[in-house]
PyMOL CGO cylinders between C-alpha atoms (Angstrom):
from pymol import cmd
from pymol.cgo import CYLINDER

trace = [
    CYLINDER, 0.00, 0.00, 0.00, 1.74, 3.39, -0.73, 0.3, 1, 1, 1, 1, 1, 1,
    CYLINDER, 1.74, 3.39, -0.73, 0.01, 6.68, 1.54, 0.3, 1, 1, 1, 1, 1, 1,
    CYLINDER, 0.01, 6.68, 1.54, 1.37, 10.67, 0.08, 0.3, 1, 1, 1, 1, 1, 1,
    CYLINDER, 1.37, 10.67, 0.08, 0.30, 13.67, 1.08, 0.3, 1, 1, 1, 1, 1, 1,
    CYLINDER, 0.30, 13.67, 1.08, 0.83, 16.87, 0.64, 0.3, 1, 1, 1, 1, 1, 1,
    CYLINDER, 0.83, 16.87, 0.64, 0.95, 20.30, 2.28, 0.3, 1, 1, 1, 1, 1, 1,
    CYLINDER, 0.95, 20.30, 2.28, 0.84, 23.90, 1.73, 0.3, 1, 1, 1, 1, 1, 1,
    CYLINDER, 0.84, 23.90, 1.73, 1.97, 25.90, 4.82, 0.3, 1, 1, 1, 1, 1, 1,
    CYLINDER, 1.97, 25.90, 4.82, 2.38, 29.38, 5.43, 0.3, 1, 1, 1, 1, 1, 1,
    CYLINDER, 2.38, 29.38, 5.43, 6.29, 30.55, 6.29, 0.3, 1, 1, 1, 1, 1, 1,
    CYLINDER, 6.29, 30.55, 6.29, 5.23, 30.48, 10.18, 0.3, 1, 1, 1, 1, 1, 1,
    CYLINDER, 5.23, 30.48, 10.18, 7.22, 28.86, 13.20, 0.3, 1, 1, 1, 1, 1, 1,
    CYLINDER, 7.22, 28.86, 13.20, 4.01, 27.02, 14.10, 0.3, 1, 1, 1, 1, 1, 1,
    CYLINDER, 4.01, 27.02, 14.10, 3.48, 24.76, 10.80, 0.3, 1, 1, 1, 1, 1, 1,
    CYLINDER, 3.48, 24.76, 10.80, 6.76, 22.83, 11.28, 0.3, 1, 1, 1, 1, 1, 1,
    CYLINDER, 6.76, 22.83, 11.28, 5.23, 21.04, 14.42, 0.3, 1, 1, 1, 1, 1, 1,
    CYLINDER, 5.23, 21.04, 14.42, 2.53, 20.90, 12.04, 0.3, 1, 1, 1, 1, 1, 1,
    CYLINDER, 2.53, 20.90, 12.04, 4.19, 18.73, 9.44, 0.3, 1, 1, 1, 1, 1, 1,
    CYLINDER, 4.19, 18.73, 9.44, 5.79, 16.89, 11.81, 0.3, 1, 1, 1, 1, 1, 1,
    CYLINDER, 5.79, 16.89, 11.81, 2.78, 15.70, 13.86, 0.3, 1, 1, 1, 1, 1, 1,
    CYLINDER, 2.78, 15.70, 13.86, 0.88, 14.61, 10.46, 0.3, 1, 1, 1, 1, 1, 1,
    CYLINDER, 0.88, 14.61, 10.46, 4.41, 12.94, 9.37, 0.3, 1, 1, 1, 1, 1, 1,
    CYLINDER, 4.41, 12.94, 9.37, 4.40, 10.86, 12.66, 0.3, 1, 1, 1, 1, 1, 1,
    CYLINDER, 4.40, 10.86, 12.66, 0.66, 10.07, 12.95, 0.3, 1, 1, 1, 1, 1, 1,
    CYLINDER, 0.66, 10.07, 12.95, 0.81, 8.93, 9.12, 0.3, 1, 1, 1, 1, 1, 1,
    CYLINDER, 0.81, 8.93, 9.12, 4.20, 6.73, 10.22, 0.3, 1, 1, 1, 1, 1, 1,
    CYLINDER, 4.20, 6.73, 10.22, 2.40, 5.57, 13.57, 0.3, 1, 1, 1, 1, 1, 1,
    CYLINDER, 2.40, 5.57, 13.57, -0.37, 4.77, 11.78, 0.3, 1, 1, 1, 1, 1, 1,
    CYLINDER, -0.37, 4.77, 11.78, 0.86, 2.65, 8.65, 0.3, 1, 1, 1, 1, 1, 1,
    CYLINDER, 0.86, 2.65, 8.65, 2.80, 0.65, 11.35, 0.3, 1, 1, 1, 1, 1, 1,
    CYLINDER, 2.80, 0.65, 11.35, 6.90, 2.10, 10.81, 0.3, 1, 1, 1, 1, 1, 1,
    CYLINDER, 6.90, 2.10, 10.81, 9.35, 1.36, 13.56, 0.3, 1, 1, 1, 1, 1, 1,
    CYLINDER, 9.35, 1.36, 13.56, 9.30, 4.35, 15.82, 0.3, 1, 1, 1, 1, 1, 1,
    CYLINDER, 9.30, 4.35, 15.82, 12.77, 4.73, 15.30, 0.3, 1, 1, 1, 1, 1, 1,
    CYLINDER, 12.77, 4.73, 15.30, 12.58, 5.49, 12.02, 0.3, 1, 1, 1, 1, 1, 1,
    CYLINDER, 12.58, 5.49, 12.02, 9.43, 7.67, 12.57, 0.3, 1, 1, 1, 1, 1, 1,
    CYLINDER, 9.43, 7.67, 12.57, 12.10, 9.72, 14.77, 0.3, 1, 1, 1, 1, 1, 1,
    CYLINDER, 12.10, 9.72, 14.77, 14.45, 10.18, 12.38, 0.3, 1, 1, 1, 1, 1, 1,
    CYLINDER, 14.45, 10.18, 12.38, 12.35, 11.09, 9.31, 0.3, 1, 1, 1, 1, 1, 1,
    CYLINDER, 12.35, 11.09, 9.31, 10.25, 13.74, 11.86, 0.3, 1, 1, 1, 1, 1, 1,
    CYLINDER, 10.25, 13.74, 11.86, 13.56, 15.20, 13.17, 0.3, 1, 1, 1, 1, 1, 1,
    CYLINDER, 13.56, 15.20, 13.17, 14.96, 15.81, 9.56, 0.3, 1, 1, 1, 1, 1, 1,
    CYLINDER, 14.96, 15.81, 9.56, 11.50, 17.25, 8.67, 0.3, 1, 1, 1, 1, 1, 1,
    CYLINDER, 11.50, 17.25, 8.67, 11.34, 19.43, 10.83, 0.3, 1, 1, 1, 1, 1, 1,
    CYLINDER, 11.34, 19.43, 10.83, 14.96, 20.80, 10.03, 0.3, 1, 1, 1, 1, 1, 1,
    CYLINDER, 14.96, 20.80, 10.03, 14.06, 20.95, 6.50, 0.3, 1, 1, 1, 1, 1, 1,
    CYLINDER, 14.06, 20.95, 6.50, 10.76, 22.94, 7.69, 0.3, 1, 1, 1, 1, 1, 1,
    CYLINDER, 10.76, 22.94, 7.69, 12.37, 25.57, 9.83, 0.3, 1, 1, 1, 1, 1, 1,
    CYLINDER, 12.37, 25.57, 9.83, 14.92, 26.13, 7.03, 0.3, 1, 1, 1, 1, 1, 1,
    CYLINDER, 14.92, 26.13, 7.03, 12.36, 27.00, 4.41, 0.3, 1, 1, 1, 1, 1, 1,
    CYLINDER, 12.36, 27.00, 4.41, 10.57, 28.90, 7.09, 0.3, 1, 1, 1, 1, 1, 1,
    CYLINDER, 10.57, 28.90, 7.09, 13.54, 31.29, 7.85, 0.3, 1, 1, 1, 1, 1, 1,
    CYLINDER, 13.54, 31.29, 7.85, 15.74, 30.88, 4.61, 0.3, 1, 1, 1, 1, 1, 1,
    CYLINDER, 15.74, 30.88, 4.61, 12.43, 30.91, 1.91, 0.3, 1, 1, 1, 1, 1, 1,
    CYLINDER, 12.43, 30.91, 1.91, 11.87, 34.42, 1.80, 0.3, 1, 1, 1, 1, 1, 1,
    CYLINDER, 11.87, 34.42, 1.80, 10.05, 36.57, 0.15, 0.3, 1, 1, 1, 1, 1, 1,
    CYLINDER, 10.05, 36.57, 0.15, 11.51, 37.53, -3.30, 0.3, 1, 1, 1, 1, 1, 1,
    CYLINDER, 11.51, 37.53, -3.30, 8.90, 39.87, -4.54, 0.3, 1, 1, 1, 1, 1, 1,
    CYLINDER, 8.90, 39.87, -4.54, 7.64, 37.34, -6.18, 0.3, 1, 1, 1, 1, 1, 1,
    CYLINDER, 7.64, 37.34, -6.18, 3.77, 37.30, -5.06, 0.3, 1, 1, 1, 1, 1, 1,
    CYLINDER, 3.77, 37.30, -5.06, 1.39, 35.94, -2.67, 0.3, 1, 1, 1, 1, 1, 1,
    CYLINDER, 1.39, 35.94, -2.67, 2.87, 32.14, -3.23, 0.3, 1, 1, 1, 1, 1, 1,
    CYLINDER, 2.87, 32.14, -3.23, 6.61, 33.51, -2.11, 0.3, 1, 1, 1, 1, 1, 1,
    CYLINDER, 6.61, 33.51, -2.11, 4.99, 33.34, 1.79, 0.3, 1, 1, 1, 1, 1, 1,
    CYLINDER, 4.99, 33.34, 1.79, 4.59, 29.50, 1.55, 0.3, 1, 1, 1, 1, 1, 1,
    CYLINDER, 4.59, 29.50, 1.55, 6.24, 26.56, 1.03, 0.3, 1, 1, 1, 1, 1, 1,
    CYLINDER, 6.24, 26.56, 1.03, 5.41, 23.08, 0.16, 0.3, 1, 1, 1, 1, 1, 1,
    CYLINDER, 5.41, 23.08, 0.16, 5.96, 19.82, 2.12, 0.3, 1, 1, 1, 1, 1, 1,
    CYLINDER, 5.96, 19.82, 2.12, 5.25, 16.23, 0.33, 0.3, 1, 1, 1, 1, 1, 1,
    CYLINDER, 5.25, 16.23, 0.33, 5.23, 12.68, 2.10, 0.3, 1, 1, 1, 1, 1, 1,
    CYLINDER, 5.23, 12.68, 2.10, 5.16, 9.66, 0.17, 0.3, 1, 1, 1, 1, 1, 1,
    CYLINDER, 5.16, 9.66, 0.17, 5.07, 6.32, 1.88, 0.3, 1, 1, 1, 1, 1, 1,
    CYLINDER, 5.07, 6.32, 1.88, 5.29, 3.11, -0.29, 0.3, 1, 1, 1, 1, 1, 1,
    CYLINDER, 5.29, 3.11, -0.29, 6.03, -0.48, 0.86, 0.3, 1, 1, 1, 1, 1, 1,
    CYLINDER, 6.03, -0.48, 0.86, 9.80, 0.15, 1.55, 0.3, 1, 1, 1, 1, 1, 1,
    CYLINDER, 9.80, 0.15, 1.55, 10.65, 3.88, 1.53, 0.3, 1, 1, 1, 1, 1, 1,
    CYLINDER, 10.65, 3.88, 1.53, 9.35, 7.07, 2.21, 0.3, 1, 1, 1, 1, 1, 1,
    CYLINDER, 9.35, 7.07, 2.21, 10.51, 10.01, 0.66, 0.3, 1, 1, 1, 1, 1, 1,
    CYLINDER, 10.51, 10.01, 0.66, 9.74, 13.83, 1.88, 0.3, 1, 1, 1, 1, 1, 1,
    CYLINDER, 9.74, 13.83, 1.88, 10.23, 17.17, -0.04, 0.3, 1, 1, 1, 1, 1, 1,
    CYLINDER, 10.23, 17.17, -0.04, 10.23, 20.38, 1.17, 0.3, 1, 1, 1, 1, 1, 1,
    CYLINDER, 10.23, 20.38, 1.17, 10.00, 23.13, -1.58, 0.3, 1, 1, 1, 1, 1, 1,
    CYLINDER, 10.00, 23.13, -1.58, 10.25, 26.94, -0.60, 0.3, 1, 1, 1, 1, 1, 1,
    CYLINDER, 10.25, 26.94, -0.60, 9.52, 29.93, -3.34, 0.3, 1, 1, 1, 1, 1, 1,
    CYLINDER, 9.52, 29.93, -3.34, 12.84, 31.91, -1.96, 0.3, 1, 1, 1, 1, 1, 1,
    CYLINDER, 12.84, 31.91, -1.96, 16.22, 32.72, -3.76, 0.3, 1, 1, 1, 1, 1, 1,
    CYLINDER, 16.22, 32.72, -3.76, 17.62, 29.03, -3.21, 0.3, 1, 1, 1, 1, 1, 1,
    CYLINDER, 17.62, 29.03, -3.21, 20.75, 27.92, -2.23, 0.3, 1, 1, 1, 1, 1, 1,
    CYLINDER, 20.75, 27.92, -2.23, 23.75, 29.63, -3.69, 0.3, 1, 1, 1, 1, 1, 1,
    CYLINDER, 23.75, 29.63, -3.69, 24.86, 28.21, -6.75, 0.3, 1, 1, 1, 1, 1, 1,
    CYLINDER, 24.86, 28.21, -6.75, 27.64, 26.05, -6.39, 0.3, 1, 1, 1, 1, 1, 1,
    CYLINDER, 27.64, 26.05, -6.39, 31.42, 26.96, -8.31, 0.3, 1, 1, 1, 1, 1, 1,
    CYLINDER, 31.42, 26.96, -8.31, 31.54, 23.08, -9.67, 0.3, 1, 1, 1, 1, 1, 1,
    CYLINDER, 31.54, 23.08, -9.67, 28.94, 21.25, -10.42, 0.3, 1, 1, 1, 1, 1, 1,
    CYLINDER, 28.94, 21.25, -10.42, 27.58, 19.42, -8.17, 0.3, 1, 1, 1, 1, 1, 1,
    CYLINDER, 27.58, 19.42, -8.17, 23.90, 17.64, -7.38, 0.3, 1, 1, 1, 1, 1, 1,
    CYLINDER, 23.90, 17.64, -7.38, 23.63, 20.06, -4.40, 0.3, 1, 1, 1, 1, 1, 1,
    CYLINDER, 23.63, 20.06, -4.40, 25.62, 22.89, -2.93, 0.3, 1, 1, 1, 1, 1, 1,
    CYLINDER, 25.62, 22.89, -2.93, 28.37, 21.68, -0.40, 0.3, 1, 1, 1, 1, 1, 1,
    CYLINDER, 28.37, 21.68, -0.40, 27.08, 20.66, 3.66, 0.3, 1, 1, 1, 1, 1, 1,
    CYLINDER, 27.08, 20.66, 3.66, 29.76, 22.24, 6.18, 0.3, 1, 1, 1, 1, 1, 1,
    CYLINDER, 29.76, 22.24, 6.18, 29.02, 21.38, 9.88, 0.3, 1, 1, 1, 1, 1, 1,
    CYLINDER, 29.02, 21.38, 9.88, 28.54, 24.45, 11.81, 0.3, 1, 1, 1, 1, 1, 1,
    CYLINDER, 28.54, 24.45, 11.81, 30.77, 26.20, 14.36, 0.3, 1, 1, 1, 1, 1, 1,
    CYLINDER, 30.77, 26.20, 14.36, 30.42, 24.24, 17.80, 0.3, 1, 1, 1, 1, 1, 1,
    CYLINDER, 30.42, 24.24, 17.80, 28.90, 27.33, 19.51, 0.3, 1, 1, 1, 1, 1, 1,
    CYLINDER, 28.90, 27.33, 19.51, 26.81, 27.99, 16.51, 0.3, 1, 1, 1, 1, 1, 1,
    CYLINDER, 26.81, 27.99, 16.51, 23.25, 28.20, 17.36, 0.3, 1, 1, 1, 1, 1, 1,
    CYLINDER, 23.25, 28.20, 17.36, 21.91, 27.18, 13.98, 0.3, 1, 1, 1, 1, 1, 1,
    CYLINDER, 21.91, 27.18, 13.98, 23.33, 26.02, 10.72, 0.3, 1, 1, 1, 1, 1, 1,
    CYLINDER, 23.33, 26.02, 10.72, 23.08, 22.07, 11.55, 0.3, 1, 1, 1, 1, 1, 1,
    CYLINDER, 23.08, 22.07, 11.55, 19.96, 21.26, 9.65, 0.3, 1, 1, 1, 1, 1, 1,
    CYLINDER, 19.96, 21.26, 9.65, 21.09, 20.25, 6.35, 0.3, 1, 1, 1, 1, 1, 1,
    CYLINDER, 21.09, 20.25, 6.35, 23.67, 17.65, 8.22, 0.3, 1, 1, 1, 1, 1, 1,
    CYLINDER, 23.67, 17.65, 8.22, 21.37, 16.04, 10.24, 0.3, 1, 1, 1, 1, 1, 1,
    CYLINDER, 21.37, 16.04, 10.24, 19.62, 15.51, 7.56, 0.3, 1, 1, 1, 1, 1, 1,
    CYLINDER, 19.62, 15.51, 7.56, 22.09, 13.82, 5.45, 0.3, 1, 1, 1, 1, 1, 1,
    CYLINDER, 22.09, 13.82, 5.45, 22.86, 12.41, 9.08, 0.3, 1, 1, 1, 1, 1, 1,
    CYLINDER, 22.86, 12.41, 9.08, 19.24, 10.53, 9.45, 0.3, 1, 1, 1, 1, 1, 1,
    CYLINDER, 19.24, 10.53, 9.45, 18.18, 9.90, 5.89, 0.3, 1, 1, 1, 1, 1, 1,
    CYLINDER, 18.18, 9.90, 5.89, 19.78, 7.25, 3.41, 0.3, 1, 1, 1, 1, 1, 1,
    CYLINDER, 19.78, 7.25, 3.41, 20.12, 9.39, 0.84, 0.3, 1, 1, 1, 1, 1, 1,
    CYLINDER, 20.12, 9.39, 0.84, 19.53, 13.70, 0.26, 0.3, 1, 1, 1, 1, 1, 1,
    CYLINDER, 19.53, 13.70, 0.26, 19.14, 15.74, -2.59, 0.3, 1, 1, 1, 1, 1, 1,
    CYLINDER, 19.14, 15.74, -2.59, 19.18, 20.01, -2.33, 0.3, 1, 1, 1, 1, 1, 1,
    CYLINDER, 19.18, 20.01, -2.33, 18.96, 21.86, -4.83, 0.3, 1, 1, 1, 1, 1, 1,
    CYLINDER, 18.96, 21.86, -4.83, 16.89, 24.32, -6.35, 0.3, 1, 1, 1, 1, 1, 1,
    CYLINDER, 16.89, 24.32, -6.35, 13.72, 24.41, -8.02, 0.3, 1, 1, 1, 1, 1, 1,
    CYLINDER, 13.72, 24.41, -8.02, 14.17, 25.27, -12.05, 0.3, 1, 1, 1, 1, 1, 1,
    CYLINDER, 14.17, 25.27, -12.05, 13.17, 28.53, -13.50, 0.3, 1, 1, 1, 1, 1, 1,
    CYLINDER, 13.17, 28.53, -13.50, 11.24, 30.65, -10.79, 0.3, 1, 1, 1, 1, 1, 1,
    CYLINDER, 11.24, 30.65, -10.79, 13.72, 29.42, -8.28, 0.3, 1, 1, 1, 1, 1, 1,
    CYLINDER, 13.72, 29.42, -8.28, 12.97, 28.56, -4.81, 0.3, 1, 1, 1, 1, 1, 1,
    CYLINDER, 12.97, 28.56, -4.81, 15.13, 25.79, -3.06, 0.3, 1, 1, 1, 1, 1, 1,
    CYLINDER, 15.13, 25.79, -3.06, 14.07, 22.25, -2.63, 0.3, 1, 1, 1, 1, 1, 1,
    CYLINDER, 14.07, 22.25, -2.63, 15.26, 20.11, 0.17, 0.3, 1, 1, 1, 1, 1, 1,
    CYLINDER, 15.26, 20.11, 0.17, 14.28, 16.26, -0.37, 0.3, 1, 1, 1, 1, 1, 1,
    CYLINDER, 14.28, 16.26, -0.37, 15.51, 12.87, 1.38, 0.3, 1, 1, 1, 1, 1, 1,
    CYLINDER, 15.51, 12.87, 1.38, 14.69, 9.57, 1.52, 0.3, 1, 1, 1, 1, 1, 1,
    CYLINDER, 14.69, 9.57, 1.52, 14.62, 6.49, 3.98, 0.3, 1, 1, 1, 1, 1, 1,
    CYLINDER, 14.62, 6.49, 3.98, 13.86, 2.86, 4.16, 0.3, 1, 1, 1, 1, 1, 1,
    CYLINDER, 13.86, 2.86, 4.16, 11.53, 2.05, 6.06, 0.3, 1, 1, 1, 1, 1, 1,
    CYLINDER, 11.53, 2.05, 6.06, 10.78, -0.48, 8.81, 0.3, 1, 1, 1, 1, 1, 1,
    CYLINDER, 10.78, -0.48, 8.81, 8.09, -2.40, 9.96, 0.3, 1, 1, 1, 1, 1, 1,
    CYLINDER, 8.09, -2.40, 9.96, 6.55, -3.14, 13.39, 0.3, 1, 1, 1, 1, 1, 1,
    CYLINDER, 6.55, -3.14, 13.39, 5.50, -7.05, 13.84, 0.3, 1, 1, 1, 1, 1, 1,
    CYLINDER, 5.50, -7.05, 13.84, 1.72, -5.96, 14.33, 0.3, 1, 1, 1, 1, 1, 1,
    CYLINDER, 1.72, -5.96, 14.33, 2.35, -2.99, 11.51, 0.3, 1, 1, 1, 1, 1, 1,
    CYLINDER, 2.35, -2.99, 11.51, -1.57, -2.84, 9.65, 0.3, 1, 1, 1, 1, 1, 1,
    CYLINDER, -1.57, -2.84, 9.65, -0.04, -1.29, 6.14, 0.3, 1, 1, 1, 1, 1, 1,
    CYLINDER, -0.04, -1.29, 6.14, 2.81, -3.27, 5.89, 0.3, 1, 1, 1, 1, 1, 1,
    CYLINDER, 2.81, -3.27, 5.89, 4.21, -4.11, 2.68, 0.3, 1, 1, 1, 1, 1, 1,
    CYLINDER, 4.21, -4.11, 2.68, 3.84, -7.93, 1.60, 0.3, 1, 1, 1, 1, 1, 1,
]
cmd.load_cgo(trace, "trace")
């Protein structure tokens, strides 16, 4: 059985527990370990809160205030995007699938997101959106089951 969603959230602090809690009730749910729940919440929500701060507005209408998150759930993976309409992530000098991750300072109090989530997902793509621009976070895990999991894949 494969379960997606998708939602439309207004740059705000309060949709990324939003996301999150709808991520984890969909996981719960279906039947996914609760470890893995954990991880793909955590790196949610730090792909949230970056589109929230970073996804500005560009001038670019009433759509620039949002962003996008998408779930999709099939037998052995999920995969999550997180799409923002702001400038994007600088482009890199060689080409490259995605601009470079450096860990932040140690007394940093942001700038870890985008490692922990190439730290809890099997694999990461970020990048940015073609033509109107906008940035587009998106990472993938596999998924496992509970014993007693209702949606489990056969």
């Amino acid at each position: 059985m494969s379960i997606w969603w998708s939602l439309h959230l207004r740059r705000e602090a309060a949709s990324v527990p939003l996301a999150r809690r709808l991520l984890i009730g969909t996981m719960e749910t279906a039947g996914v370990d609760p470890d893995i729940s954990y991880d793909l919440s955590v790196a949610l929500s730090e792909a949230c809160a970056n589109a929230v701060e970073h996804g500005g507005d560009t001038g670019r209408g009433p759509g620039s205030e949002a962003y996008r998150v998408t779930a999709y759930l099939d037998g052995e993976k999920c995969r999550i995007e997180v799409a923002d309409a702001g400038p994007g992530f600088p482009a890199a000098s060689a080409p490259r699938s995605r601009p470079p991750v450096r860990p932040a300072p140690t007394d940093a109090e942001n700038g870890r997101g985008l490692c922990l989530i190439e730290e809890l997902a099997d694999h990461v793509h970020i990048g940015n959106k073609p033509g109107r621009g906008g940035a587009v976070v998106s990472f993938d895990k596999v998924l496992k089951w509970r014993e007693d999991a209702p949606l489990m894949a056969v």
